[in-house]
C-alpha positions in Angstrom: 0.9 -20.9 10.6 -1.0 -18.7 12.1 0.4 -15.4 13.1 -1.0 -14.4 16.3 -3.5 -11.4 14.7 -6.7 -12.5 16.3 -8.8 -9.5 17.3 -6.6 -6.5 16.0 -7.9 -3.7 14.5 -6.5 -2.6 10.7 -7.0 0.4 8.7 -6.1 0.1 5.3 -5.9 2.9 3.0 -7.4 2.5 -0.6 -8.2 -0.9 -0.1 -11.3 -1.3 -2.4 -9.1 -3.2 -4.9 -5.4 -3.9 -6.0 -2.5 -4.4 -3.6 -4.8 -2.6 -0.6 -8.1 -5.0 -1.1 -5.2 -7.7 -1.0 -3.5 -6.7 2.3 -7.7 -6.6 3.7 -8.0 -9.9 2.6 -5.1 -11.5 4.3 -5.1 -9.6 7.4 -8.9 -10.6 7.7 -7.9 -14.5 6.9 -5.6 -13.9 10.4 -8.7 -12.9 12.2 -8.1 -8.8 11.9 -11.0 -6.6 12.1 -10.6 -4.8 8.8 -11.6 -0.8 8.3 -12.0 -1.0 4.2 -11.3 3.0 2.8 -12.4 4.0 -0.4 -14.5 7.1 -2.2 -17.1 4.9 -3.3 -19.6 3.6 -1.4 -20.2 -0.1 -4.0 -16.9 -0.3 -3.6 -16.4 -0.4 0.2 -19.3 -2.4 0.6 -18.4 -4.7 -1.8 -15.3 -6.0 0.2 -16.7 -5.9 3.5 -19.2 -8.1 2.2 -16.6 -10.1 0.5 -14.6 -10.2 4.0 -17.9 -10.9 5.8 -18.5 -13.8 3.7 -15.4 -15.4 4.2 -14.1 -14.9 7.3 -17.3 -14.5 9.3 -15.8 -14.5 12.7 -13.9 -10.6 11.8 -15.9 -7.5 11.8 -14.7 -5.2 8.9 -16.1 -2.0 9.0 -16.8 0.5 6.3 -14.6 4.1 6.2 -16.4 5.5 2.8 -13.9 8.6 2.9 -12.2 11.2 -0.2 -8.7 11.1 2.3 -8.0 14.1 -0.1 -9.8 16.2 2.1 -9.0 17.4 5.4 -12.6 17.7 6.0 -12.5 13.5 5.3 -9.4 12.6 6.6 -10.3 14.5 10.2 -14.1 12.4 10.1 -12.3 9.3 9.7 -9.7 9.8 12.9 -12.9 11.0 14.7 -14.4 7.9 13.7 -11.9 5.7 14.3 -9.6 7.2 16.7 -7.3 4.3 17.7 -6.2 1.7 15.6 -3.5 -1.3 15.8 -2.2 -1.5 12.3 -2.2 1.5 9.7 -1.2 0.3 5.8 -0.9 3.5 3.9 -1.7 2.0 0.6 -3.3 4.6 -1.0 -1.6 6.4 -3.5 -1.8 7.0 -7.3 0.5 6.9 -9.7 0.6 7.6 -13.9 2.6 7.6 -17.0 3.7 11.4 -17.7 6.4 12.9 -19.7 8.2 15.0 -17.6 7.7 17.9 -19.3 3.8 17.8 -19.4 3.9 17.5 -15.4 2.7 21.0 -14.1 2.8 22.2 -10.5 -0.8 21.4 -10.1 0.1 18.1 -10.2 3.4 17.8 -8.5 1.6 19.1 -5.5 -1.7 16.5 -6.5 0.9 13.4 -6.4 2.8 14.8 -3.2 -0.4 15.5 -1.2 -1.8 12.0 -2.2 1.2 9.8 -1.9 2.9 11.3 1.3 0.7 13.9 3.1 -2.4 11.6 4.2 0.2 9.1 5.0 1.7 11.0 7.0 -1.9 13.2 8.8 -2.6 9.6 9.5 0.7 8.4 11.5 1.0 11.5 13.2 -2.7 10.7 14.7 -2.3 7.1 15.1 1.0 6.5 16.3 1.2 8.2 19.8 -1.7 5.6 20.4 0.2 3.0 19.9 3.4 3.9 21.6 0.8 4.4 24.5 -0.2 0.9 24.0 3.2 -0.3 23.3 2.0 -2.5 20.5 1.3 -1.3 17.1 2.6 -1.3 13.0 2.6 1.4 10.4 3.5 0.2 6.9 4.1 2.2 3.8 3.7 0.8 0.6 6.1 2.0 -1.5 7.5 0.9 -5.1 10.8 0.0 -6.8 10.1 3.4 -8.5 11.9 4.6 -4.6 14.8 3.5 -5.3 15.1 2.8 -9.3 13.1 5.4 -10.8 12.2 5.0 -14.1 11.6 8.0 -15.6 8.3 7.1 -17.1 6.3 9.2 -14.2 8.6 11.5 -11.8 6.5 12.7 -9.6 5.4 9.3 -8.7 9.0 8.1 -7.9 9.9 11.3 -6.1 6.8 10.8 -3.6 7.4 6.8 -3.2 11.3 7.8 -2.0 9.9 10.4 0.4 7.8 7.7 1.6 11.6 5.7 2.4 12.4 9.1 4.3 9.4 9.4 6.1 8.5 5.8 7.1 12.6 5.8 8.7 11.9 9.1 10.5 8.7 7.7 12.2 10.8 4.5 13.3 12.9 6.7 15.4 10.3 8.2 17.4 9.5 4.1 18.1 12.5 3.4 20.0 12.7 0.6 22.9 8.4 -0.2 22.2 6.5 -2.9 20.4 5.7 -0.2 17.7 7.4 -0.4 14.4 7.3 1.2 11.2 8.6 -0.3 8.0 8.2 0.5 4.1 7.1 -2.3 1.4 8.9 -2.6 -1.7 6.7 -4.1 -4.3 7.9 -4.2 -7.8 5.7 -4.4 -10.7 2.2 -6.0 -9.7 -1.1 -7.0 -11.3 -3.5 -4.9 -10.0 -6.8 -3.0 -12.0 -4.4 -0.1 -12.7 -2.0 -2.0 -14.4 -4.4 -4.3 -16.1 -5.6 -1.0 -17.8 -2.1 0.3 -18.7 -1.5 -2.9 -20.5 -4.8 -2.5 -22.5 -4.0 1.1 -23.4 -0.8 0.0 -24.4 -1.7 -3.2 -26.4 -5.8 -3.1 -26.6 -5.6 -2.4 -30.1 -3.0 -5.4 -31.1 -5.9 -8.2 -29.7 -2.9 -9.9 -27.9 -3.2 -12.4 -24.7 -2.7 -11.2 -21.6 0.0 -13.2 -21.4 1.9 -12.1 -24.3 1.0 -8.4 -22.8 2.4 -9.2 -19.7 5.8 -10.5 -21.9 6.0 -7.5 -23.7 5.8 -5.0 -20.7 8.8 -6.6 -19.1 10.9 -7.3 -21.9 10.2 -3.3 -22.9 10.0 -1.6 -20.3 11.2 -3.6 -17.1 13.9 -5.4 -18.4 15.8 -5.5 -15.1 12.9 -7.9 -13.7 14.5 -10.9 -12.8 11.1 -13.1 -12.4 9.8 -11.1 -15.6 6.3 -11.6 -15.3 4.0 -9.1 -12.6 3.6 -9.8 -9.2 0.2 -10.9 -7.7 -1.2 -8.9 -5.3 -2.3 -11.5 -3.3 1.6 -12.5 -2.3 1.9 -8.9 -1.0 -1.1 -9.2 0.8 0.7 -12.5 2.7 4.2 -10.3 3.2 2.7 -7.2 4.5 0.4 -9.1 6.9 3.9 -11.1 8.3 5.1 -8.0 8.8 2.1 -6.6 10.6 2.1 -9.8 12.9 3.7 -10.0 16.5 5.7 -12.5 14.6 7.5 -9.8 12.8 8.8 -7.3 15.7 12.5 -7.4 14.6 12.0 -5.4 11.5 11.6 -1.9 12.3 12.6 1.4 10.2 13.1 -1.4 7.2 12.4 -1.2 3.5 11.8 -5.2 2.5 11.5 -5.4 -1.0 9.6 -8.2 -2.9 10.3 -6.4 -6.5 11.1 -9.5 -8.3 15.2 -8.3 -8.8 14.0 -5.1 -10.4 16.4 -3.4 -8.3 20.1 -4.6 -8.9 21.8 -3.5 -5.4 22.3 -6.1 -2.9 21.0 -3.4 -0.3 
């Protein structure tokens, strides 16, 4: 089915690999001109040629910027100053006793995670309230709502995204804009497939016996209890970027495999 995407224009945070170069993907298979965002050079290059190659009717276009500085951040909006669809995707996340996190990097995750998110709606979403069409989605994390304890300043900035994302839906009211907040639970991405080396590297295990081990120890409450691929988030966020999807608007729609056991 297709979803009605033909000739919009996408910017997708951090999209060089993982759960963003997954949301590129689809939203380029539904004919979306795709902005790919990354630090490196290779790396941006490397999926617009990758998007170029197969789906040759779109026109992805290269946004080589460290969103991490203003200086960045304010070339990219010059650059690109309207846009149909933002995914804020980019965000980082680690492992970290809670007593070894310092200032520094509480302020490093909250800058990262929520700030550029938010620099970038605040730029993009008067545009599209003007245009009376447009989608902002958050990519969030079952850490929001079911914090694990393993990395707090990572949870604490994915439930201010829940906060945020809600906030911007009100300014939205009676347009074709919406914002909404994705929910993904635990999902195989490069990140992860290097936490699960640096966990069991040294044991010469299968990945799939890796992958066994993760849930069963530390995300027992999975109900499918195996990781996510990215390329399924990459279908659900691009539904919900789609005119097909205009109902949901200052929602969180989770896809964390059960993780999180509340019915809402």
């Amino acid at each position: 089915m297709k979803m009605q995407m033909t000739g919009l224009t996408a910017l997708v945070t951090g999209s060089t690999k993982g759960i963003g170069k997954a949301i590129a993907l689809e939203l380029a298979s539904e004919g979306v001109n795709v902005i790919i965002n990354g630090r490196s050079e290779a790396g941006v290059e490397a999926v617009i040629d990758e998007i170029q190659t197969k789906f040759p009717a779109t026109h992805p276009q290269s946004a080589v910027y460290d969103l991490s500085q203003k200086k960045e951040i304010n070339q990219l909006m010059e650059k690109f100053p309207q846009v149909d669809l933002l995914i804020n995707n980019l965000g980082i996340f680690k492992p970290t006793n809670y007593y070894e996190i310092d200032d520094e990097e509480w302020l490093r995750f909250f800058k990262t995670n929520v700030l550029i998110s938010n620099t970038l709606a605040k730029h993009y979403l008067p545009h599209m309230i003007k245009a009376d069409f447009g989608r902002i989605v958050f990519i969030a994390s079952e850490e929001a709502l079911m914090p694990s304890g393993e990395m707090a300043h990572y949870s604490m900035t994915k439930t201010m995204q829940l906060s945020l994302a809600k906030t911007l839906a009100t300014q939205t009211k009676g347009t074709q804009v919406t914002v909404n907040t994705v929910l993904p639970g635990p999902t195989l991405t490069e990140g992860v497939s290097g936490m699960l080396e640096e966990l069991y590297g040294e044991e010469n295990i299968s990945f799939e016996e890796q992958e066994r081990r993760f849930m069963a120890e530390h995300r027992s409450a999975s109900l499918i209890q195996r990781f996510i691929p990215a390329e399924e988030l990459g279908r659900l966020v691009t539904f919900i970027c789609s005119p097909l999807a205009s109902s949901f608007s200052g929602s969180v729609i989770r896809a964390d495999g059960g993780m999180v056991p509340t019915i809402f």
